[in-house]
Structure formats: C-alpha cells, structure tokens
LUMFI-73560 format. One record per residue (C-alpha): x, y, z; residue in one letter. Coordinates in steps of 0.25 Angstrom, whole numbers, plus 2048, in hexadecimal, padded with zeros to 3 digits. Example, Ala and Ser with C-alpha at 12.3 -4.5 7.8 and 13.67 -1.06 7.14 Angstrom:
2
831:7EE:81F:A .
837:7FC:81D:S .
END
This chain:
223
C29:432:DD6:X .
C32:433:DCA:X .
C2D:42E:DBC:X .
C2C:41F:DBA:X .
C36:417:DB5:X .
C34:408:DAE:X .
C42:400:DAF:X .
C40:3F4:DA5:X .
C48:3E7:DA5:X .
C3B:3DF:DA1:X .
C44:3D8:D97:X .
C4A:3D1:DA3:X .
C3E:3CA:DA4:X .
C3B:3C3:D96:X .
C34:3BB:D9B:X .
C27:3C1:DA0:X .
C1D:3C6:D98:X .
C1C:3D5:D95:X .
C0F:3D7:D9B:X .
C10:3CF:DA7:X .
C1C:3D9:DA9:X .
C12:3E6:DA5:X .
C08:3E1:DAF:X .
C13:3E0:DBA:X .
C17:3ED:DB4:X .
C0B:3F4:DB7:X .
C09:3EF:DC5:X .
C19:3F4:DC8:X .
C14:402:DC3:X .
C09:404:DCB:X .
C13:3FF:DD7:X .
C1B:40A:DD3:X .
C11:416:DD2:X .
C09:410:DDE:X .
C14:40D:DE9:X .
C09:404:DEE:X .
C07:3F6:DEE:X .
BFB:3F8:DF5:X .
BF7:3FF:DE8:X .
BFD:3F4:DDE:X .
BF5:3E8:DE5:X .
BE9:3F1:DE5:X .
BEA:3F3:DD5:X .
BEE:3E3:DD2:X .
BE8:3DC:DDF:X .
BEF:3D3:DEA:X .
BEB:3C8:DE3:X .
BF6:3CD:DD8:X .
BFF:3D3:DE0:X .
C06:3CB:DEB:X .
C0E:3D6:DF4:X .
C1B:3D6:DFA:X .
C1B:3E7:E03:X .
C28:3E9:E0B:X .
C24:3E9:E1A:X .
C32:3F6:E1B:X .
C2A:3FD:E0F:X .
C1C:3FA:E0C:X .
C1D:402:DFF:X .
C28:3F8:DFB:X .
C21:3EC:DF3:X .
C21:3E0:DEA:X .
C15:3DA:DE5:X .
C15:3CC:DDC:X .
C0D:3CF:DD2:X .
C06:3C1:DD0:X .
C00:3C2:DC2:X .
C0E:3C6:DBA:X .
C17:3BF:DC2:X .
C1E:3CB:DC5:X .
C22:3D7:DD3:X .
C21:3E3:DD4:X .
C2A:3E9:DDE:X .
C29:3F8:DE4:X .
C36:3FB:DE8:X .
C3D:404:DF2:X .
C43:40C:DE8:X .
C47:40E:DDA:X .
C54:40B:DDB:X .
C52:3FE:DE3:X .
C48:3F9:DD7:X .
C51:3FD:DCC:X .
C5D:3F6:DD1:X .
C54:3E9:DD5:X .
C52:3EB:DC5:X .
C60:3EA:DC4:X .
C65:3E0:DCC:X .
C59:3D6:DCC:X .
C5B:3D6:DBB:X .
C67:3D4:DBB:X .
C68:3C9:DC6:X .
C5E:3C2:DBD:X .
C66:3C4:DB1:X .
C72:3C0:DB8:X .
C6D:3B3:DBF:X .
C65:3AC:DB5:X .
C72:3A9:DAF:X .
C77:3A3:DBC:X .
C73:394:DC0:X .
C74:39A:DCF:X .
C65:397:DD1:X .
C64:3A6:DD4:X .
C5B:3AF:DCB:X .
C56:3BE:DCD:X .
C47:3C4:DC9:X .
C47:3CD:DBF:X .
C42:3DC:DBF:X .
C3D:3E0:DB2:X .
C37:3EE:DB5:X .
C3A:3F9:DBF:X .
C32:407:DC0:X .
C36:412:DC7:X .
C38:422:DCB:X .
C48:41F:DCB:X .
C47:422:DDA:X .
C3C:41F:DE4:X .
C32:413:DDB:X .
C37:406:DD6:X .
C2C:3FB:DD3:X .
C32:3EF:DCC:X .
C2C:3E3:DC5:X .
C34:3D7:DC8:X .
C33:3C8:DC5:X .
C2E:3BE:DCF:X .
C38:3B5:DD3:X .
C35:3A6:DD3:X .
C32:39F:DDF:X .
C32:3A5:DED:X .
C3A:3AC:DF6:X .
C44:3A4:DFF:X .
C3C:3AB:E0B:X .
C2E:3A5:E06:X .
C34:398:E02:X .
C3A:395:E0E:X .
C2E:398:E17:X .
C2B:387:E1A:X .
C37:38A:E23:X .
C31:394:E2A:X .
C2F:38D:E37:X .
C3F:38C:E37:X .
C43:39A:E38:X .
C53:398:E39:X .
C52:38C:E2E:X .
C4A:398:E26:X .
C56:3A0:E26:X .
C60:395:E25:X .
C5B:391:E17:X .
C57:3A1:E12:X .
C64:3A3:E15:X .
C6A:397:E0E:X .
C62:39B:E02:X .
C66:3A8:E02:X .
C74:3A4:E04:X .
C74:39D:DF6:X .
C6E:3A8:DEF:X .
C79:3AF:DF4:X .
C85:3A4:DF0:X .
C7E:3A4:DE3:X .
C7E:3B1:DE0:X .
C8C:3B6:DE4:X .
C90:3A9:DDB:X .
C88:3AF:DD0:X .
C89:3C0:DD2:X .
C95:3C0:DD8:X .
C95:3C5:DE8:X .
C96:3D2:DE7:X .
C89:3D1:DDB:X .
C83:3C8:DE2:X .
C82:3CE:DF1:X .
C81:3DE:DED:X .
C74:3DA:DE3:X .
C6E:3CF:DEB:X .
C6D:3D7:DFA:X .
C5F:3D3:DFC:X .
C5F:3C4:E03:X .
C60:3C5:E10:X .
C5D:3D4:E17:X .
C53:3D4:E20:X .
C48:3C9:E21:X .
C47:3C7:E13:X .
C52:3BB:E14:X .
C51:3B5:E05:X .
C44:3BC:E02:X .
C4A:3C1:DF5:X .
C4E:3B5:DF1:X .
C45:3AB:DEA:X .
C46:39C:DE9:X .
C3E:393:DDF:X .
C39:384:DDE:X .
C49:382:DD7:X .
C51:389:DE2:X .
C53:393:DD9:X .
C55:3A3:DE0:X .
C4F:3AF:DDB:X .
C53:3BD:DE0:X .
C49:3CA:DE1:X .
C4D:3D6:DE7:X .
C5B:3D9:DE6:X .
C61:3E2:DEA:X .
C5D:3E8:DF7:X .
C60:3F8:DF7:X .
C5E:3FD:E04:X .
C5B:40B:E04:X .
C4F:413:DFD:X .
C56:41B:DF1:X .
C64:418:DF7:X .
C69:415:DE9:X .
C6F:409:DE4:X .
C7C:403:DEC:X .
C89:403:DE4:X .
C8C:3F4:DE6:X .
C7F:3F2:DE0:X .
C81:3FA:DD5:X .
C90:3F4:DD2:X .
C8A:3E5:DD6:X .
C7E:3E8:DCD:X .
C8A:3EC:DC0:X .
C92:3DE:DC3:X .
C85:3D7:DC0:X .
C81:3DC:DB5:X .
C8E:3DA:DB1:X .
C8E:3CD:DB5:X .
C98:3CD:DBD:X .
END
C-alpha cells in the first residue's frame, strides 16, 4: 500500500465545526488502514456507528457516524473516491445557486494510496432516501415503482434544466441501476432532493471515463 495521501476541501464545508470534522477524520483513517468496518465499529461501538456493507463486496462500507453528523465511505478504489470528491463538490457548488430544489452532499476530505484505498468523509444529506420514504407504499409494489420512478424522473428534468444533458446524465449515472431505484436520492419534509454517490464507475481501477472527465470540465466551468 502506497503512502497516504489526505485531499482537503474542508473549506467547502464552512459550516461545520473543525473538530466535529477531526473526529470524523480519525474514524475515516482508521477505515483506511483497517479495510474493516468490523474493526471501525469495534473501536467507536454500534451504538455510534450505524453501517451500511455492500452485499457484491463486504469489504465496500459506509457508516453514519451518529455523533458528528457526518459518513465515512470505504470505496472501491482510489480513483472512484477522488472523482466522487470532484463531482459531489462541484455539484454542491453548482446547485446551491439553482432554485431546481436539487442539492448535492459535500465531501470535504479524501485519503488514499492513489491507487487501491479511498476513504471519504462526506456530509449527510437531509432527510431520507426515496426508497426509505416510500416504504408506507410497500404493500403496492407496482404503485412503489410508479411514484420512485416519477421522483426520479423530475430529478432528472431538473437537472438537465440546470447542468445541461450532457452534464447532467454523464455525472448523475447512479439513479436507477440495479435494485437501488432512487436510493441515492434523498427527499426532505420540503420536497427538496439531495444527491450522494454520483458517479457510478464501474470497474476496479479501470480509470476514469472521458465523458466524465470532459462533463466534469463543463461544470466546473459552468457550462
């Protein structure tokens, strides 16, 4: 494992206290020399710690960290948490201008080798996932999908309105693939969205896609 490496955008997040962030910030580097979230819930306790392991990838995990307020997210690779990094912030930056009623969480630190480890602290976003809000219509399975789909589908309109297509489709891949239909989008009390995890790169050390490096340029550029 190569020598860790801290990325720092904590200025994105202004308005969280620098030792809520530190705290997070040593739970995010034990997840990183670890590899285990059976060995971060041992150190900080369950009752802390609420965890989220992928069921492809148990070594893949998210854990909500209930005391700062903040995740912790062991991803696939490097590469994946650094352009999360990238996308998610500028997202943020981009939307909080909009009046689309869609935001982003922020990621204000990534540690990594550069190649095989990326642990990220994000922020949590408000309210709950589409999935989880919707669960009172769970005795309906097809009127379920109808109305995740129709949520998602706005997300969509919204953002093409506001990113542009092209932007908008290539940075935000991750709303509908497999069985996690609009669990990556989150819905408070206002109706308000809130993206995590975007984008989806499939493909352990694969690289980074053109159309996501090129869509990634036209937003920071705003275009």
């Amino acid at each position: 494992m190569k020598k860790m490496e801290i990325i720092d955008k904590s200025h994105v997040l202004l308005d969280v206290d620098a030792g809520v962030l530190t705290e997070a910030m040593e739970i995010a580097e034990l997840a990183y020399a670890t590899g285990s979230v059976v060995a971060v819930r041992r150190q900080y306790g369950d009752d802390r710690l609420t965890a989220h392991v992928s069921r492809y990838n148990p070594n893949l995990f998210v854990v909500r960290d209930n005391v700062t307020g903040l995740v912790i997210k062991y991803h696939p690779s490097a590469v994946d948490a650094v352009v999360q990094q990238q996308v998610m912030n500028g997202l943020y930056q981009r939307l909080s201008q909009s009046a689309e009623g869609v935001s982003a969480v922020r990621h204000p630190i990534v540690i990594t080798d550069g190649h095989e480890r990326g642990v990220s602290v994000i922020e949590m976003a408000p309210g709950e996932s589409l999935r989880y809000a919707l669960r009172d219509f769970q005795t309906d399975y097809t009127e379920t999908m109808r109305t995740l789909h129709a949520h998602v589908d706005t997300v969509e309109t919204r953002l093409d309105q506001e990113l542009g297509r092209y932007v908008s489709r290539t940075l935000v891949n991750d709303l509908r693939k497999g069985n996690n239909l609009g669990g990556n989008v989150f819905i408070d009390r206002d109706g308000n969205y809130t993206l995590i995890d975007q984008p989806c790169l499939r493909g352990k050390g694969r690289g980074v896609h053109p159309f996501v490096k090129s869509a990634l340029k036209l937003l920071e550029l705003g275009s």
